[in-house]
Biotite code that builds the C-alpha atoms (Angstrom):
import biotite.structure as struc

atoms = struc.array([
    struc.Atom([10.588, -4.976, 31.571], chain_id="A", res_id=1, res_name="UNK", atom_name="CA", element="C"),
    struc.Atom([9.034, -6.997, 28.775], chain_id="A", res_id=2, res_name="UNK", atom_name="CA", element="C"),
    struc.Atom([10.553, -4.326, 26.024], chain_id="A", res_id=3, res_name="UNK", atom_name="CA", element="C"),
    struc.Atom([13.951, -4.593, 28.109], chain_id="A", res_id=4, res_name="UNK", atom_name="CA", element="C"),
    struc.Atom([14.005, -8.338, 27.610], chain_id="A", res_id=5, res_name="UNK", atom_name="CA", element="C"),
    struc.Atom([12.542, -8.639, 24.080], chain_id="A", res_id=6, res_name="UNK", atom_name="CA", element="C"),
    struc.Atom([15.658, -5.404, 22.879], chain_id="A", res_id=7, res_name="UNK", atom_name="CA", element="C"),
    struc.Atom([18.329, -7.991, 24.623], chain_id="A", res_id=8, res_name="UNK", atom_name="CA", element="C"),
    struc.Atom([17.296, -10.973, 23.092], chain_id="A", res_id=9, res_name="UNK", atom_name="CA", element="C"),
    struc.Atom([17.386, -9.580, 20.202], chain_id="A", res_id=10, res_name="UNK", atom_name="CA", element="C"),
    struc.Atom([20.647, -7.906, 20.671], chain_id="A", res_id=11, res_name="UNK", atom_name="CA", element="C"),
    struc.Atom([21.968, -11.116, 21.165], chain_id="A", res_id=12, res_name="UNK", atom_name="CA", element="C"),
    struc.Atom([21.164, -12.663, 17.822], chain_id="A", res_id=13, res_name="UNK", atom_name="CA", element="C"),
    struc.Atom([22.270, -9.429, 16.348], chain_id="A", res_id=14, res_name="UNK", atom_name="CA", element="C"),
    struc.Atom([19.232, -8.324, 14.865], chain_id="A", res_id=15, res_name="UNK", atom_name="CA", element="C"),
    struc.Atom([18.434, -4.765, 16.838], chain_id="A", res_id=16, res_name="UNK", atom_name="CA", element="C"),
    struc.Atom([20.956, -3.117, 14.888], chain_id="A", res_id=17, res_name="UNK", atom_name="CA", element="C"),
    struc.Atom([18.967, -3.676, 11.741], chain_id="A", res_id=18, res_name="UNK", atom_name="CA", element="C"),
    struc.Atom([15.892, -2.301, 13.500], chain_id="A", res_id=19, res_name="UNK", atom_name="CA", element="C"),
    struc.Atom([15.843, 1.844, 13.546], chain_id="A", res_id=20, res_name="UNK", atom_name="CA", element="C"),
    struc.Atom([14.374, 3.746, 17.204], chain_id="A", res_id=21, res_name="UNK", atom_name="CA", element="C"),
    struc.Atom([11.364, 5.577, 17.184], chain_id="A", res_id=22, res_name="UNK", atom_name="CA", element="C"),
    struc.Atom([14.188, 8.283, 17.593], chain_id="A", res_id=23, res_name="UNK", atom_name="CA", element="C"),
    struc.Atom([15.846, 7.635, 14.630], chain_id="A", res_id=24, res_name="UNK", atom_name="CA", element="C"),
    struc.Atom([13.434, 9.349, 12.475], chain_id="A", res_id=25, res_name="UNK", atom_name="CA", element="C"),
    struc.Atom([12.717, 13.030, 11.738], chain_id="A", res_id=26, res_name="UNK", atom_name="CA", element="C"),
    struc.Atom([8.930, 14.134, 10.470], chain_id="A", res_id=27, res_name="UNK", atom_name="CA", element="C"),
    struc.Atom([9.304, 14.961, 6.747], chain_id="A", res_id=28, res_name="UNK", atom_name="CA", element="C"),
    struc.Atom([7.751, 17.599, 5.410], chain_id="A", res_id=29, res_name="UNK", atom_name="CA", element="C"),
    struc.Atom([4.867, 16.387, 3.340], chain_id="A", res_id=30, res_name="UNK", atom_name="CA", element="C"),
    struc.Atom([5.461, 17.121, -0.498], chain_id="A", res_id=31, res_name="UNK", atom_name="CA", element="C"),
    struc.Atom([2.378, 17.453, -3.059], chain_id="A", res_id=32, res_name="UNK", atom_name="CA", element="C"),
    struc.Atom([1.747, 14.497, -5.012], chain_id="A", res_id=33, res_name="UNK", atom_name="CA", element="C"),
    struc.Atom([3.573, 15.297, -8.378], chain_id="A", res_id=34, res_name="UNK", atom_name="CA", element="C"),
    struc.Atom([0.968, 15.564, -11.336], chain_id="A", res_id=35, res_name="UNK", atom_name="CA", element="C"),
    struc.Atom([1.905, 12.180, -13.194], chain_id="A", res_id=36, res_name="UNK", atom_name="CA", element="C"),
    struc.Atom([1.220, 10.306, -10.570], chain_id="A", res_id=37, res_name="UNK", atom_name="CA", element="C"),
    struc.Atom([-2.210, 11.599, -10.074], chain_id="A", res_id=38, res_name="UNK", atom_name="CA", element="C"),
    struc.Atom([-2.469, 11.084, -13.416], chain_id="A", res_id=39, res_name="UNK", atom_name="CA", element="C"),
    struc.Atom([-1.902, 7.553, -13.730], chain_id="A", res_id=40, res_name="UNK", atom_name="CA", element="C"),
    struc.Atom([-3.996, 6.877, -10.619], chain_id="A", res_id=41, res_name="UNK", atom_name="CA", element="C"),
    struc.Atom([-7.006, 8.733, -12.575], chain_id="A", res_id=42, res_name="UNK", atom_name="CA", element="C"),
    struc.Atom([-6.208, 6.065, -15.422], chain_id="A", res_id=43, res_name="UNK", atom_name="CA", element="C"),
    struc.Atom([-6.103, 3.515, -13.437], chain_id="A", res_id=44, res_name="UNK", atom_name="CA", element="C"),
    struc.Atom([-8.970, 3.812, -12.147], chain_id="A", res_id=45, res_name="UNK", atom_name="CA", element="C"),
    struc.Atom([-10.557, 4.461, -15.408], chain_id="A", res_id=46, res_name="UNK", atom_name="CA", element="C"),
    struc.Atom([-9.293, 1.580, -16.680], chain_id="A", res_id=47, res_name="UNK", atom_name="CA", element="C"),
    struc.Atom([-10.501, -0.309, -14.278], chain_id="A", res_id=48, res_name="UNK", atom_name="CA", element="C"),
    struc.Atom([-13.640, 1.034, -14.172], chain_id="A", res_id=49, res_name="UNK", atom_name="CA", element="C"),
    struc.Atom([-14.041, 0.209, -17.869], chain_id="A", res_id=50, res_name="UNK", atom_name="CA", element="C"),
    struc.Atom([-13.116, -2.986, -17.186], chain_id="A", res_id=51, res_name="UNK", atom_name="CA", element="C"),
    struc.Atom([-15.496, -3.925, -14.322], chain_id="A", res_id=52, res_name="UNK", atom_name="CA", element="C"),
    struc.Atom([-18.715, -2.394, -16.662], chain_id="A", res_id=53, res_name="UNK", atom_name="CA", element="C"),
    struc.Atom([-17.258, -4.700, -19.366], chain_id="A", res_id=54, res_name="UNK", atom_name="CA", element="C"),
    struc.Atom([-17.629, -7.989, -17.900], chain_id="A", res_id=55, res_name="UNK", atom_name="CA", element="C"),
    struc.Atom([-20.906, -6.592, -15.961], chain_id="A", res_id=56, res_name="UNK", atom_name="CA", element="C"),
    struc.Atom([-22.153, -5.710, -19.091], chain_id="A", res_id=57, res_name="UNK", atom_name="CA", element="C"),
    struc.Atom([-21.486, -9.187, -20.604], chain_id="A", res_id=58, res_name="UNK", atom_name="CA", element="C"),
    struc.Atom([-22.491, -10.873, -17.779], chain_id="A", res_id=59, res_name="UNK", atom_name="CA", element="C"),
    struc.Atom([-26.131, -9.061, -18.153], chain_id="A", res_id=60, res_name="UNK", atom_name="CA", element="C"),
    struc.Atom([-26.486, -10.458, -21.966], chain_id="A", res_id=61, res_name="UNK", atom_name="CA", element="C"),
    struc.Atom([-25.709, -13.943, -21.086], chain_id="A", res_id=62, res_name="UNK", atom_name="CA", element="C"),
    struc.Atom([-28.342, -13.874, -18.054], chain_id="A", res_id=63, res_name="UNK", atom_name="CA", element="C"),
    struc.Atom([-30.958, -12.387, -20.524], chain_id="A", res_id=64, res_name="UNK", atom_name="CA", element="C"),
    struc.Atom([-30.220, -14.483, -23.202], chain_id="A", res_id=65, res_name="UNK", atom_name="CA", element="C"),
    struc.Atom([-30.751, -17.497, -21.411], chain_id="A", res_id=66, res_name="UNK", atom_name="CA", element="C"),
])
């Protein structure tokens, strides 16, 4: 009753044509994740890893310099 009521009202501000049924949609095959996306994930990641040991590293000089 409460999905009844909630798919009227918003039928009646015209909004549940905008909003696709569970039905609607088909189960894609999944698709292998091409390679340059991998490998600018990889990068990322290395980048940011290089990063992060960066400012950990400087961090550790200023503590021991103090």
């Amino acid at each position: 009753m409460r999905l009844f009521a909630l798919e009227l009202i918003l039928s009646l501000i015209d909004v549940r044509g905008h909003i696709p049924r569970f039905d609607d949609f088909r189960p894609a095959p999944t698709a292998p994740a091409p390679i340059g996306v991998v490998r600018t994930l990889a990068a990322a990641i290395a980048v940011f890893a290089a990063l992060s040991l960066a400012i950990w590293g400087l961090v550790w000089l200023a503590v021991n310099l103090l």
